[in-house]
C-alpha positions in Angstrom: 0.0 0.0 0.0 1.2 3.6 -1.2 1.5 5.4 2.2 2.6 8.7 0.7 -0.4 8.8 -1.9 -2.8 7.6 1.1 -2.2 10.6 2.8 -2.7 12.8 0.8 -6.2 12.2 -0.5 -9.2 13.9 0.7 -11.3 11.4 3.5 -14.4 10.2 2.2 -16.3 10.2 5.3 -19.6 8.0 4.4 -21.6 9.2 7.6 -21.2 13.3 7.7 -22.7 13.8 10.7 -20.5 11.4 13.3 -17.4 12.7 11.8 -19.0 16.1 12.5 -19.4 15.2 16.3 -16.7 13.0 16.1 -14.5 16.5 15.8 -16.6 19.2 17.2 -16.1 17.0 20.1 -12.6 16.4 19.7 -12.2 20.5 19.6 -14.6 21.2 22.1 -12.2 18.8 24.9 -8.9 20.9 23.3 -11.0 23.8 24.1 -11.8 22.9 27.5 -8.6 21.6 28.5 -6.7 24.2 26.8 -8.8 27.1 28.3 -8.3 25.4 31.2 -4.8 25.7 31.3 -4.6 29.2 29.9 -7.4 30.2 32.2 -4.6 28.6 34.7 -2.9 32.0 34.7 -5.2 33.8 36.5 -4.4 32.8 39.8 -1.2 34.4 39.5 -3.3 37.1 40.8 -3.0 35.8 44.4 0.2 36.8 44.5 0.9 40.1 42.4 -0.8 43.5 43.7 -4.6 44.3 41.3 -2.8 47.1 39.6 -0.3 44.3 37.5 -3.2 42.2 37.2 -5.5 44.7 35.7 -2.6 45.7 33.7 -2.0 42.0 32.6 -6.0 42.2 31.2 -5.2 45.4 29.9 -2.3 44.2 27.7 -3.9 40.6 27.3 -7.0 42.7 25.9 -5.0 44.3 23.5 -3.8 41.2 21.8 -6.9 39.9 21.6 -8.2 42.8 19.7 -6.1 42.0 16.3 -8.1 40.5 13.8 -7.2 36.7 14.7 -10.5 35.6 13.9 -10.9 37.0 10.6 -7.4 36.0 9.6 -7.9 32.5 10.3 -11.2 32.3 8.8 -10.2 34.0 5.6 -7.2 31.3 5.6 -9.9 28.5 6.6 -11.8 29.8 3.6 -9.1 29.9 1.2 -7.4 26.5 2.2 -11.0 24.6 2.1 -11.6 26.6 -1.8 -7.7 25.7 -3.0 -8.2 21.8 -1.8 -11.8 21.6 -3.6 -10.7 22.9 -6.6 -7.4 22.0 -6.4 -5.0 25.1 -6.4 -2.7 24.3 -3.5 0.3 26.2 -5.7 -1.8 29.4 -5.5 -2.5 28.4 -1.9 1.3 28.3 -1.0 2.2 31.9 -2.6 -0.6 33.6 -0.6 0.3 32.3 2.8 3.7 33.3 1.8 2.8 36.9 0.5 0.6 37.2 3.8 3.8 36.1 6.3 5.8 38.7 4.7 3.3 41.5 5.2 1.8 40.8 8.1 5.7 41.2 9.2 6.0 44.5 7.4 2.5 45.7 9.5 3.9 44.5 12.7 7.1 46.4 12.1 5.6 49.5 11.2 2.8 49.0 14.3 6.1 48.2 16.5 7.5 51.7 15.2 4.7 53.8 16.5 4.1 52.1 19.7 8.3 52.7 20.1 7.7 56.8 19.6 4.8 56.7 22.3 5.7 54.6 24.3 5.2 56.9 27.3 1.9 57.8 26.6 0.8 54.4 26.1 2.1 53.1 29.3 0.5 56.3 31.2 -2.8 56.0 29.4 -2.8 52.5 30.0 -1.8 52.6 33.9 0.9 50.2 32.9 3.4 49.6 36.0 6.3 49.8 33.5 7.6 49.5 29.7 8.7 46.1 30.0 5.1 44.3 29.9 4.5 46.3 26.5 8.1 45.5 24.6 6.4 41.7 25.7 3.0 42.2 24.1 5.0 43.3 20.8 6.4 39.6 20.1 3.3 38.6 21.5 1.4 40.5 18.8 3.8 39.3 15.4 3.0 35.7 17.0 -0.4 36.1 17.6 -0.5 37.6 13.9 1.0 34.2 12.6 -0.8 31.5 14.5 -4.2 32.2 13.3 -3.2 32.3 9.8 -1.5 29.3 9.8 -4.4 27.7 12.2 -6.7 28.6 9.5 -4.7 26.4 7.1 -5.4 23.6 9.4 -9.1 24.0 10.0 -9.5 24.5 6.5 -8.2 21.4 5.6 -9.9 20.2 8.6 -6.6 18.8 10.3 -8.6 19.5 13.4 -6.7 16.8 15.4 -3.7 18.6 15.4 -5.7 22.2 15.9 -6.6 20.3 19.0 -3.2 19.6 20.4 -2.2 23.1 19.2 -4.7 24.6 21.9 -4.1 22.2 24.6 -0.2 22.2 24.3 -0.4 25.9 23.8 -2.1 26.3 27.3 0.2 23.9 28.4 3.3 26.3 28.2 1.9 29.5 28.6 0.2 28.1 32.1 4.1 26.7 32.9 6.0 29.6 31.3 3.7 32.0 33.4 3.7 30.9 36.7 7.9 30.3 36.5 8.3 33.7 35.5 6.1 35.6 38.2 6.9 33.1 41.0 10.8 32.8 40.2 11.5 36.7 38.7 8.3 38.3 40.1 7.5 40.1 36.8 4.3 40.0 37.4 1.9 41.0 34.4 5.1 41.0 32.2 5.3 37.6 33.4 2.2 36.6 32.7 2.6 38.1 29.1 5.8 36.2 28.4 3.7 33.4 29.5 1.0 33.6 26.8 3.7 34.7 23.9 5.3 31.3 25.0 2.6 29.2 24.2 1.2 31.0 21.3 4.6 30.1 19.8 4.3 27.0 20.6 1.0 26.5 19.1 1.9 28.6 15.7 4.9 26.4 15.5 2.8 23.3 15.4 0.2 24.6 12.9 3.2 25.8 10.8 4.8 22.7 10.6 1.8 20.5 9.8 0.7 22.8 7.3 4.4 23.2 5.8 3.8 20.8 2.6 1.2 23.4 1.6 3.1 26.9 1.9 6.4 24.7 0.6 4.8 24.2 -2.7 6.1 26.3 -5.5 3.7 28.7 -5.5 1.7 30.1 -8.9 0.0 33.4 -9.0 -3.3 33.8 -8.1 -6.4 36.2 -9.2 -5.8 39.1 -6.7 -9.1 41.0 -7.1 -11.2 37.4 -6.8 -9.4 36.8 -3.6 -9.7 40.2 -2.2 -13.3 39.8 -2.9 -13.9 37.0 -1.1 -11.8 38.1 1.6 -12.3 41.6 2.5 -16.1 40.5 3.5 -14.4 37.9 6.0 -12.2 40.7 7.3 -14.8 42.7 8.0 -17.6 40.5 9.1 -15.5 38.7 11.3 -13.8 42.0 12.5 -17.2 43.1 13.7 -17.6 39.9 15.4 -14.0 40.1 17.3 -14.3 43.3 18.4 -18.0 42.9 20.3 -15.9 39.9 22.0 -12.9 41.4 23.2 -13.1 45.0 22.8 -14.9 45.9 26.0 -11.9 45.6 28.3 -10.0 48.7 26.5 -12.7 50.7 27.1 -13.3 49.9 30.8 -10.0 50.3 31.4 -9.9 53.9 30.8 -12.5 54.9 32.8 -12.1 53.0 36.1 -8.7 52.0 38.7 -7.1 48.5 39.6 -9.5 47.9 41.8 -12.4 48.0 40.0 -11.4 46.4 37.4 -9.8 42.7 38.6 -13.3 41.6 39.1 -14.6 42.8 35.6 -11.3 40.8 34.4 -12.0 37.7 36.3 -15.7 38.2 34.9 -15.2 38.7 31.5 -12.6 35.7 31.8 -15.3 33.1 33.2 -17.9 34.5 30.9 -16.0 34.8 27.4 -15.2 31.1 28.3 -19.1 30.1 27.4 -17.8 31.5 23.7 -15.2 29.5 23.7 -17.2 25.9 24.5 -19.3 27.0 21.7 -17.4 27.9 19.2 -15.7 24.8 17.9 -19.1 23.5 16.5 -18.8 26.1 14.1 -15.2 26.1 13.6 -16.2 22.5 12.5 -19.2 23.5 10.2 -17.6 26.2 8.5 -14.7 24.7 6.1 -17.5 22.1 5.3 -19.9 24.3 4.1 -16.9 25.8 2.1 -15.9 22.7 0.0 -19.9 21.6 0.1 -20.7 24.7 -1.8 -17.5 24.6 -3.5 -18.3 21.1 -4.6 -22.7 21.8 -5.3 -23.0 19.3 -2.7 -25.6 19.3 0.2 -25.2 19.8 4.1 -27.6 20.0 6.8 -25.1 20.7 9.6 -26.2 24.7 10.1 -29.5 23.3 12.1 -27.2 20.9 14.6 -24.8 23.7 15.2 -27.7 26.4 16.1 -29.6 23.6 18.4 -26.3 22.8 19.9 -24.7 26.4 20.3 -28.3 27.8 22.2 -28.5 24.6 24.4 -24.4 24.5 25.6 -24.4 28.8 25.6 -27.9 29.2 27.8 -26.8 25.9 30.0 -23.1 27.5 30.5 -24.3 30.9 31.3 -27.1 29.4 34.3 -24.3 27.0 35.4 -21.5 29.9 36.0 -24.7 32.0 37.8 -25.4 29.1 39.8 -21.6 28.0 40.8 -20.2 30.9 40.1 -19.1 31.6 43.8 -17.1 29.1 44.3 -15.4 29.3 41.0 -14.6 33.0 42.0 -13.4 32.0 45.2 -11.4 29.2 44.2 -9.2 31.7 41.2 -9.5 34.8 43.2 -9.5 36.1 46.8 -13.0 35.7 49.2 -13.0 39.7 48.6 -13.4 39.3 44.9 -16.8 37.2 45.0 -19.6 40.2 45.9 -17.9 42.3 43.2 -17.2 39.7 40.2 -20.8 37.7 40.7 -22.6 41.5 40.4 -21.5 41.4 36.8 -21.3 37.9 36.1 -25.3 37.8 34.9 -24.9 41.2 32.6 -21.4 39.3 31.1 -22.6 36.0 30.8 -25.7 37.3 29.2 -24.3 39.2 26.9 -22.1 36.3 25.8 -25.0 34.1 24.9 -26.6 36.1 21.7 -23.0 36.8 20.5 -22.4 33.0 20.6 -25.8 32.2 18.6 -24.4 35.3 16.2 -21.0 33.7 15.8 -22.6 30.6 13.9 -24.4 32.9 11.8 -21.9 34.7 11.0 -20.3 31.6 10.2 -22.8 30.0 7.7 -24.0 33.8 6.1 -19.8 33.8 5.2 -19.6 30.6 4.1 -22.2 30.5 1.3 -21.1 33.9 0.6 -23.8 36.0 1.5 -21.9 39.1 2.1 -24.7 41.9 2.6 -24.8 41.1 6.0 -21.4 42.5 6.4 -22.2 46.2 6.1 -24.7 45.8 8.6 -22.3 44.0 11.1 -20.0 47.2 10.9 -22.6 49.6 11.8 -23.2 47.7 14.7 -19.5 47.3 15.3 -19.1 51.0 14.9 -22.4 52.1 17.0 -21.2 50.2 19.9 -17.5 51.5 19.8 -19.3 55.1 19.8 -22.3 54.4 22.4 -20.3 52.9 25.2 -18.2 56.0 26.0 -21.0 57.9 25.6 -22.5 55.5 28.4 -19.8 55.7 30.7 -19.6 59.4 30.4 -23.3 59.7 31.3 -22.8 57.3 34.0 -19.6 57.6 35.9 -18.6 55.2 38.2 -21.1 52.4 37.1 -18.7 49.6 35.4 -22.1 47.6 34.6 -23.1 49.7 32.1 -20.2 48.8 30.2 -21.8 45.3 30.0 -25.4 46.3 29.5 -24.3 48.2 26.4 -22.5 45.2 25.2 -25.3 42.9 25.6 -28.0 45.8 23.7 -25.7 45.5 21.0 -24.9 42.2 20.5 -28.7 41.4 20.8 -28.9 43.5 18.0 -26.2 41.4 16.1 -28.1 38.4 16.4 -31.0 40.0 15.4 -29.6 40.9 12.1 -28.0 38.2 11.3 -31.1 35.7 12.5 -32.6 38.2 9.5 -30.0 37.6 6.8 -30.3 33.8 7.7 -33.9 33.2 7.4 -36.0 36.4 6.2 -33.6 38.2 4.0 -35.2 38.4 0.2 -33.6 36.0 -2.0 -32.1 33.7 1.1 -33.8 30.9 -0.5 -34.5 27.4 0.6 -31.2 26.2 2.6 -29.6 23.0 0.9 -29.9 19.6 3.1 -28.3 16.6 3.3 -30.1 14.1 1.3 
């Protein structure tokens, strides 16, 4: 038997939807486990003083706000397209054209941040520069392991995007807690921490994906791709920002204090996104090739039914236990003030999870004029919730209130798109 030809022909799975649990479960446990052991950092915060551990959310904020998301799904997107149609040369050259420039952005990014430094670390209430030259590498790397994750889930390697997570939380759990308990750097620490792993876990997607970006690469239609792209970018861009974008803003308008329970909230909350979200990590690059391919696919119904039933369970569960969660990762003091916004966070996680897998199937059958709707939305909230806070000083809940109006609203949209939109047509099913 030819081993080498084996392995690279497409699986020819003969019962769709056991494979389909068969890996949303698979990625769901790597998301679990991994977000265990990344959530494992957090009580370093036990032993540095609130202001490095607000400044650690602060910073870990920051990263989270590059487009990750919509760089791995565009990759995702173009990786399930080249191996359905069979342009894996065209494949290799834009992975390789996006490395390089994503470099060139960081270095310019790195440039600015080096002018201001001082007014970033004032603005921020950083304790000192060092935590910021930290979230720079962390940024190029974070840059890189998306893209090259996206390769994997496109060709729906999703065994090794597994390990990726879990040995990734591995390290930057490790890496973390020897650097705050051994050299007390505290939320530089716990930044070196998280670069550590994300390394770790880019490493891993780049070197399963390397017989792809290896190729000799051919050109490729620019103005197709950026077409089916640039929607991505921007639809997912909405979506990232609603998730991770709240910290920045909190941040500015309230001390160390008040902030490590919103951190240690929006940590335990953002985690009901992250259960979820595999099912449609999953779904997506099989839509992909199944339109790619005119096949059919009924896998958009199991992911809704399962995303409302895990999201609405998770967020009752973490109301219900969330106590003694708080008190086992925080201090006794923490609980009062962390399980007061736990219901606004958690809530307002819930329609943004449902919104995430419609995001995820509008994108994937390419219906795009959803997108300009998504960066209204995206643009409204980063406009309303200063406006909120201004109006209401000193009231850190309306930060989440304002979140969960507007992500609501996402859903709502999107729900529209899916179902009611004019010409959405009868969805394809699995025969």
């Amino acid at each position: 038997m030819n081993t080498d030809k084996t392995e690279t022909l497409p699986t020819i799975d003969h019962k769709p939807h056991a494979a389909f649990f068969r890996q949303s479960g698979w990625l769901m446990i790597a998301a679990i486990a991994g977000g265990a052991l990344t959530w494992g950092v957090h009580f370093l915060n036990k032993v540095i003083n609130p202001a490095e551990y607000s400044a650690f959310g602060v910073l870990l904020m920051v990263v989270a706000c590059l487009p990750a998301m919509p760089l791995q799904m565009v990759f995702a997107q173009q990786s399930a397209l080249a191996l359905a149609t069979g342009r894996e040369r065209q494949l290799a050259g834009m992975i390789r054209l996006a490395w390089l420039w994503t470099f060139i952005a960081w270095g310019l990014g790195a440039a600015v941040v080096f002018v201001f430094r001082k007014q970033i670390v004032a603005g921020w209430h950083l304790p000192n520069e060092l935590g910021l030259w930290v979230t720079l590498a962390l940024l190029l790397v974070s840059l890189w392991a998306p893209m090259f994750g996206g390769v994997l889930q496109g060709r729906q390697d999703f065994f090794w995007m597994g390990w990726s997570t879990i040995i990734g939380g591995g390290a930057r759990l490790l890496g973390a807690v020897l650097l705050v308990m051994a050299l007390s750097l505290g939320a530089a620490g716990m930044m070196a921490g998280a670069l550590i792993g994300i390394t770790l876990a880019a490493f891993i997607a780049i070197w399963r994906t390397r017989d792809l970006w290896c190729l000799r690469a051919e050109p490729f239609d620019g103005k197709l791709v950026l077409r089916q792209v640039l929607p991505l970018m921007f639809g997912f861009g909405a979506c990232q920002f609603m998730f991770t974008s709240d910290t920045m803003f909190a941040t500015s308008y309230f001390d160390g204090e008040q902030m490590k329970p919103y951190v240690v909230a929006g940590t335990l909350s953002r985690a009901l996104l992250w259960l979820v979200m595999p099912m449609a990590s999953v779904m997506f690059p099989k839509l992909i090739q199944s339109r790619a391919k005119s096949e059919k696919n009924n896998l958009f119904n199991l992911v809704v039914l399962g995303t409302a039933v895990l999201s609405v369970c998770g967020a009752l569960g973490l109301w219900m236990v969330g106590p003694l969660v708080v008190r086992f990762v925080a201090h006794a003091g923490d609980v009062a003030g962390t399980m007061a916004l736990i219901p606004w966070y958690a809530g307002a996680m819930v329609p943004l999870a449902m919104a995430n897998v419609l995001v995820n199937d509008l994108l994937a059958r390419s219906r795009f004029g959803v997108v300009p709707f998504m960066v209204v939305l995206a643009v409204g909230y980063g406009l309303t919730l200063p406006w909120m806070l201004n109006h209401y000083p000193g009231r850190i809940e309306v930060v989440l209130q304002t979140l969960g109006v507007f992500n609501l609203l996402l859903f709502g949209v999107c729900a529209w798109f899916t179902w009611s939109a004019p010409g959405n047509g009868k969805r394809e099913t699995q025969k």
